[in-house]
C-alpha positions in Angstrom: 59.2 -39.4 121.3 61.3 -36.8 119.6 59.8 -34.0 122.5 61.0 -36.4 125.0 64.4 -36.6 123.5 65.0 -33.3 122.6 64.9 -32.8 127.0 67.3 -35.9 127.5 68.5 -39.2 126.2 66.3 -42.1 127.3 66.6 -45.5 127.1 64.1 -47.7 125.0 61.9 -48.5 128.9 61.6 -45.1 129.5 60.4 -43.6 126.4 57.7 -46.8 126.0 56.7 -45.9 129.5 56.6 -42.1 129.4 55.2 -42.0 126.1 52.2 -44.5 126.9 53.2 -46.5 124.2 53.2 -50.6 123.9 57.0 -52.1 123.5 55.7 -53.0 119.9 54.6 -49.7 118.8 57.4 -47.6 120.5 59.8 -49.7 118.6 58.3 -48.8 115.8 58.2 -45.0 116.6 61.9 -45.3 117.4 63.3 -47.5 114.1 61.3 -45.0 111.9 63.4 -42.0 113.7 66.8 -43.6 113.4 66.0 -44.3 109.8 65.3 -41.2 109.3 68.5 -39.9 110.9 66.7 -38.6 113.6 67.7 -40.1 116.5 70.7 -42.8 117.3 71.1 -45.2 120.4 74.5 -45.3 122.1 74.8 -49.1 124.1 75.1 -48.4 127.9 76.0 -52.2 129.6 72.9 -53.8 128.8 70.9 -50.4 128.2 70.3 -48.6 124.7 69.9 -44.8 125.5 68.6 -43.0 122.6 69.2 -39.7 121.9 69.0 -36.8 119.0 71.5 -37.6 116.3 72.5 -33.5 116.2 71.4 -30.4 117.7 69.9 -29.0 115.0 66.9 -32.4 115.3 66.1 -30.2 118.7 66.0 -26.8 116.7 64.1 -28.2 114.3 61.7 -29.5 116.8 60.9 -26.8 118.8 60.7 -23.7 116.0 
């Protein structure tokens, strides 16, 4: 999830669906990365786009 983030936000139905992952076990992915301080979701109308809490999550990521 984090690789797909660190190219653009996404919302919750496009990570589940890009990542091959079931709504159950991409929630999990994603509440263990905003726990971690990883990631953050921004509410879009009815839409929660997640995206990398700082730059430096994206740095960290791809060194």
């Amino acid at each position: 999830m984090l690789d797909l983030l660190v190219r653009a936000p996404r919302s919750f139905e496009q990570l589940a669906t890009t990542a091959a992952l079931s709504v159950a076990n991409a929630s999990q992915h994603l509440q263990r990365l905003k726990h971690a301080g990883l990631v953050v979701g921004e509410r879009q109308g009815t839409t929660i786009r997640y995206r990398l809490a700082d730059p430096t999550v994206a740095r960290l990521w791809t060194e």
